[in-house]
C-alpha positions in Angstrom: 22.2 16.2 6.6 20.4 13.5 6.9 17.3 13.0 8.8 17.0 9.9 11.8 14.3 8.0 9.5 16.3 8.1 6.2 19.6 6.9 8.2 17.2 3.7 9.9 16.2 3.3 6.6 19.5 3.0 4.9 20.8 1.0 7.7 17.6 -1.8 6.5 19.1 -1.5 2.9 22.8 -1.6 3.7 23.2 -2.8 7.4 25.7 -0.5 9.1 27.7 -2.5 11.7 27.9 0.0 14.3 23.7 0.2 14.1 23.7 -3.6 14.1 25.2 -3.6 17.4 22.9 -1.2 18.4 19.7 -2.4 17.3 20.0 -5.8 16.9 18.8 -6.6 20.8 16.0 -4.2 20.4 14.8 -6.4 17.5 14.8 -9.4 19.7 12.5 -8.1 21.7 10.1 -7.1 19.2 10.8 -10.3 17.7 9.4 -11.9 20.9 6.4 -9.5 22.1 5.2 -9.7 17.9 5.1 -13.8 18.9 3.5 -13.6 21.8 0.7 -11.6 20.8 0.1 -14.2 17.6 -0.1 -16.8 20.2 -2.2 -15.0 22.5 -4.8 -14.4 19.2 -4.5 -18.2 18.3 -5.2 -19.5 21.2 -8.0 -17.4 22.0 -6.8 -15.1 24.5 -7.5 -12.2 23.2 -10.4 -11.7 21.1 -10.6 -12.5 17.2 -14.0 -11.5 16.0 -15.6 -12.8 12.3 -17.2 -10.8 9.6 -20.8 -12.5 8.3 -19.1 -11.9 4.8 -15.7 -13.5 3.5 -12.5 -11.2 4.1 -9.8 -11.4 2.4 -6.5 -9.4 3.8 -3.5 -7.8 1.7 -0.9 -6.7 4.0 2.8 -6.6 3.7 5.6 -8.1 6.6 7.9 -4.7 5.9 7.3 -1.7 7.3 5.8 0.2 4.6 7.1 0.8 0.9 5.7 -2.9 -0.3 3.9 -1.7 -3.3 0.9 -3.0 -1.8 -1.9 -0.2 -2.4 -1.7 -1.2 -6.3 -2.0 -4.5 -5.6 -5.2 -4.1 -3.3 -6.6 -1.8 -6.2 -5.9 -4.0 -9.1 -7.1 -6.9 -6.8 -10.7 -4.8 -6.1 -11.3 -4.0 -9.6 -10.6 -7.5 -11.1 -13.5 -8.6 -8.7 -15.4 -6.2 -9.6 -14.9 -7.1 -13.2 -16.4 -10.8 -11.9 -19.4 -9.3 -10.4 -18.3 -9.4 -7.1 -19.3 -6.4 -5.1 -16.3 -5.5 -3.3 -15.8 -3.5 -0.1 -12.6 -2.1 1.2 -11.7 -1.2 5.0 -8.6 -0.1 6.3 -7.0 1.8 9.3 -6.7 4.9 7.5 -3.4 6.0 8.3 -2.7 9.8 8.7 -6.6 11.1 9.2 -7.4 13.3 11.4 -10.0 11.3 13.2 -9.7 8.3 15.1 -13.7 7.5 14.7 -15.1 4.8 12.6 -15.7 6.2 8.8 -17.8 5.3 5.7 -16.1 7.3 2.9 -18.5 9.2 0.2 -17.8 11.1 -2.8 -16.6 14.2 -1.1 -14.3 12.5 1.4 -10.5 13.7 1.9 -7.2 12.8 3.4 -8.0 14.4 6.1 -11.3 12.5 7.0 -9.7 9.1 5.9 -5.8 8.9 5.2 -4.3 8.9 1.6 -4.2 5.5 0.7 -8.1 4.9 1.5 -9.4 7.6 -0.7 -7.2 6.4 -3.3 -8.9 3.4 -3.6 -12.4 4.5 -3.1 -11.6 6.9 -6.2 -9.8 4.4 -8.3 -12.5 1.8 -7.6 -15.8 2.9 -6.6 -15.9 0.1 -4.0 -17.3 1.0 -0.5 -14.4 1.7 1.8 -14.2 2.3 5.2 -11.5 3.4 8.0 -11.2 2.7 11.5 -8.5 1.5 14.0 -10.1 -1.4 15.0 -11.1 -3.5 11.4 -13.9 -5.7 12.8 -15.8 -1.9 13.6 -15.0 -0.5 10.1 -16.5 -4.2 8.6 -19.3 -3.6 10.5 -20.4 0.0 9.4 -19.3 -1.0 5.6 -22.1 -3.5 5.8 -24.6 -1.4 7.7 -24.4 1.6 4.8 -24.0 -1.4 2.1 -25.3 -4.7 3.0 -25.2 -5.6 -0.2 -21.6 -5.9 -0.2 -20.1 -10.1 -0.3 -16.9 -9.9 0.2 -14.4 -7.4 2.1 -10.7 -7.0 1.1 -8.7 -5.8 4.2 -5.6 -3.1 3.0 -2.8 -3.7 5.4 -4.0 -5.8 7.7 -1.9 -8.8 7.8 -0.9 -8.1 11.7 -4.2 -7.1 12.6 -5.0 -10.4 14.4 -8.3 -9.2 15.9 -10.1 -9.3 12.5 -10.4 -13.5 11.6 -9.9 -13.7 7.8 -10.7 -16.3 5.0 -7.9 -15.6 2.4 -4.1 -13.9 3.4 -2.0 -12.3 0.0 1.1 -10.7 1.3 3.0 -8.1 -0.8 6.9 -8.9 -1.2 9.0 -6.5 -2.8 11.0 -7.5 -5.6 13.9 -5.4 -4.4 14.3 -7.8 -1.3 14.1 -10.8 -3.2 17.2 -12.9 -2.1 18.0 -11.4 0.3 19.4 -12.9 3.8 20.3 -10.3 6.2 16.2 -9.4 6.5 16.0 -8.5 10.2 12.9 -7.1 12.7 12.3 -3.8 13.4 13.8 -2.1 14.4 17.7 -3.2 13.5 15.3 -4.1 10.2 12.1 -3.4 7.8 10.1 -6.1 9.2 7.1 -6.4 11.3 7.4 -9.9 10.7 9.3 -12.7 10.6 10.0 -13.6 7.1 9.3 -17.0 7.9 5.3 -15.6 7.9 5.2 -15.6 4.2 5.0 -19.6 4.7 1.1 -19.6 6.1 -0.1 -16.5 3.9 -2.2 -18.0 1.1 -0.6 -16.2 -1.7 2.4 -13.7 -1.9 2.4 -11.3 -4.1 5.8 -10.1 -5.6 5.8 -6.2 -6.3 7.8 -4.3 -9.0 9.3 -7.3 -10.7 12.0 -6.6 -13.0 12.6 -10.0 -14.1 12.3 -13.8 -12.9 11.0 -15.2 -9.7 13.4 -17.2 -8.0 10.8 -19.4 -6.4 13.3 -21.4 -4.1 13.5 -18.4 -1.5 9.7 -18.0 -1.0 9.4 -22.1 -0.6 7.2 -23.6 0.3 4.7 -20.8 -0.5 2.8 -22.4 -3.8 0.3 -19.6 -4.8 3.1 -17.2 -6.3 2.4 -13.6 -8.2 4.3 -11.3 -10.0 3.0 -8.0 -9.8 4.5 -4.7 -11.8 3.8 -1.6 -12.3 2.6 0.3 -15.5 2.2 4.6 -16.1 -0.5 5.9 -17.5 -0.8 9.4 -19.1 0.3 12.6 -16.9 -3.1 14.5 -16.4 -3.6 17.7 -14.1 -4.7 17.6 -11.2 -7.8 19.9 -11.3 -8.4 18.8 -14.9 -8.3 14.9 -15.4 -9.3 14.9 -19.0 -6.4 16.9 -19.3 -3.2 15.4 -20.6 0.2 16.4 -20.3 2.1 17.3 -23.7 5.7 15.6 -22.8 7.5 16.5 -26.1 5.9 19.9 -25.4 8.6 20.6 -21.9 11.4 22.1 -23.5 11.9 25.3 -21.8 9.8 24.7 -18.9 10.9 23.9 -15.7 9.6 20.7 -13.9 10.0 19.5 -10.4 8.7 16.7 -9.0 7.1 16.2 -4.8 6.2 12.3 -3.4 4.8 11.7 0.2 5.3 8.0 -0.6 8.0 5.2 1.1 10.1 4.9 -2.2 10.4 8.5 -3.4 13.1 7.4 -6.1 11.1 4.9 -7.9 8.3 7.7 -8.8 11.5 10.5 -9.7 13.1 7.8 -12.0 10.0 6.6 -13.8 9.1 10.6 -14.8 12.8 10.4 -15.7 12.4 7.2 -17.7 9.5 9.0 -19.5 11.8 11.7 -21.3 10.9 14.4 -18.0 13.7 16.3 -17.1 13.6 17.4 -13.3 15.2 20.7 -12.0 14.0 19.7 -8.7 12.9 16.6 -6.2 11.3 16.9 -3.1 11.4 13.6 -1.2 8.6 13.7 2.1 7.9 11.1 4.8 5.6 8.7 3.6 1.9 10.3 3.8 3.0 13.5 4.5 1.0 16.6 4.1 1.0 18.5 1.3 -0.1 21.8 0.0 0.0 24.2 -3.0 1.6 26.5 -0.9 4.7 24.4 0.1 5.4 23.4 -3.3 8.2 24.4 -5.5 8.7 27.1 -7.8 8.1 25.5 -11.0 6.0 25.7 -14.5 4.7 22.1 -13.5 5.2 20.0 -10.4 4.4 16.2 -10.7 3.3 14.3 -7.8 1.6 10.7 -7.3 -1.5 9.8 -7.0 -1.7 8.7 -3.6 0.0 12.5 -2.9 -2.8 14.4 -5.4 -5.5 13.0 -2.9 -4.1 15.4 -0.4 -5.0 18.8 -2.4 -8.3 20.2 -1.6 -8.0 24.1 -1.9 -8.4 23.4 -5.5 -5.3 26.0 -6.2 -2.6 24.0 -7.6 -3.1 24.8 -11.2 0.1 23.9 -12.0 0.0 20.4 -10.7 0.0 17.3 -12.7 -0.6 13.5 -11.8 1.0 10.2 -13.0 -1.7 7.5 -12.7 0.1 4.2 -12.4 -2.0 0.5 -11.9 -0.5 -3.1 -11.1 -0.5 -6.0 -13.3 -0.3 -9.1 -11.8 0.3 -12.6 -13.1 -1.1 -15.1 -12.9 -4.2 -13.5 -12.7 -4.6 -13.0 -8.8 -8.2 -11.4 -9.4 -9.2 -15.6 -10.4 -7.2 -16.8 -7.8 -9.0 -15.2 -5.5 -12.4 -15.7 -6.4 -11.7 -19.2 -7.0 -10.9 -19.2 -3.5 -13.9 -17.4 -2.4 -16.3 -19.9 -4.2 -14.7 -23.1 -2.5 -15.2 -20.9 0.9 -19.1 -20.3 -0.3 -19.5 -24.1 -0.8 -18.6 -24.9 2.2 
């Protein structure tokens, strides 16, 4: 039977009538409180504070399930491939703590959410977590001052933090599309008429053309996709995993992540034949000890950041990372060196 999330979140994909009906005054009201608070930022009612370095946000209008975390990470490193020193902050969703935190080389889930230690390992860059951004900003540059410019994950509709530079993640999959309501009769946060003042949107797992006409008048336009890397075990990076070598060994595959599918179809595109999926709420816990019975189980990275007993030996990652064209990495620091001369 289905569980009251996954129903919501069919209804987004294929609007049910009867749910329509339902919902649809529910996200009139969000529509309205979501503008009044804008306002209220704009026009200086409630406080907006600035960072002494530039900040650039990447943040999505949907409700998770953007493809956004590669993004920020391909983003991060391209700068870092510039010379920029980079630092990352972000709310830190799923910790345990609600205190302000500077992440180090032991960090975990627990002590900062998924997503954040997922970048900090991918990228090296400084990262830290806190509810309110400006705070998080401020301890990044108080443990590195050396840091020059801050990239924001998921913080379009964080008003409270001013920024220099907005990139909003799109997915491909609701390119076209029409029937794009609010939350919660829909998957936005946002109006998708706030794609118009973001500086760039970024278009994730694009399977073909961009139909440019239904983002207009946004000018700075990305494609972004995603590419697999070699299967390595969790415990054992340098480790990779013999594909060809499978037959006669069960494999299951576990994701914590918004799209659960997309992960279970790319190990399937990759010649991995599943006896079993697990499908979890997006950053779900997950142990060793509630996986399944298998020779190997294949999760994510964002999920293999959750394992710290260091007992799932039979555990094995698919890395994936986001190209994006045009080059977004130039883009931004283009922008970022217009901002300096200023």
């Amino acid at each position: 039977m289905p569980k009251p999330y996954q129903i919501i979140e069919r209804h987004w994909q294929t609007p049910n009538p009867v749910l329509t009906v339902l919902l649809k005054p529910l996200s009139y009201l969000f529509q309205a409180a979501s503008t009044i608070r804008r306002e209220r930022y704009r026009k200086g009612r409630l406080k907006s504070e600035k960072l002494p370095v530039p900040v650039v946000v990447v943040g999505n209008i949907h409700a998770g399930g953007a493809g956004k975390t590669p993004v920020v990470s391909a983003l991060v490193a391209g700068l870092q491939a510039r010379g920029i020193r980079v630092g990352i902050i972000s709310r830190g969703y799923g910790r345990k703590s609600a205190a302000v935190y500077v992440l180090n080389e032991n960090s975990t889930a627990d002590d900062a959410g998924d997503e954040p230690v997922l970048l900090y390992r991918q990228t090296g860059a400084p990262t830290a977590v806190g509810s309110s951004r400006v705070q998080a900003g401020r301890a990044l540059l108080a443990a590195f001052p050396d840091v020059q410019v801050i990239v924001a994950d998921d913080g379009l509709q964080h008003y409270a933090l001013q920024r220099d530079l907005e990139i909003a993640v799109f997915p491909f999959a609701d390119m076209g599309r029409r029937d794009l309501d609010l939350l919660p009769n829909g998957g936005l946060r946002e109006p998708f008429s706030r794609l118009q003042s973001a500086d760039a949107v970024v278009v994730s797992g694009c399977k073909g053309g961009l139909d440019r006409a239904y983002f207009r008048p946004s000018e700075n336009l990305f494609a972004s996709r995603v590419e697999a890397g070699e299967i390595y075990r969790l415990n054992r990076p340098h480790e990779k995993l013999d594909i060809g070598g499978l037959a006669g060994k069960k494999a299951a595959a576990v994701a914590g992540i918004a799209k659960p599918e997309r992960f279970f179809d790319t190990l399937r595109g990759m010649g991995i034949a599943l006896s079993e999926t697990r499908a979890l709420p997006d950053h779900a816990d997950i142990s060793a000890a509630e996986l399944p019975a298998a020779d190997i189980v294949l999760v994510t990275e964002k999920d293999a950041v959750k394992f710290s007993d260091g007992l799932a030996e039979n555990v094995w990652v698919l890395p994936v990372c986001a190209i994006i064209e045009p080059d977004l990495a130039a883009f931004v620091a283009g922008r970022l060196k217009d901002i300096k001369e200023k």
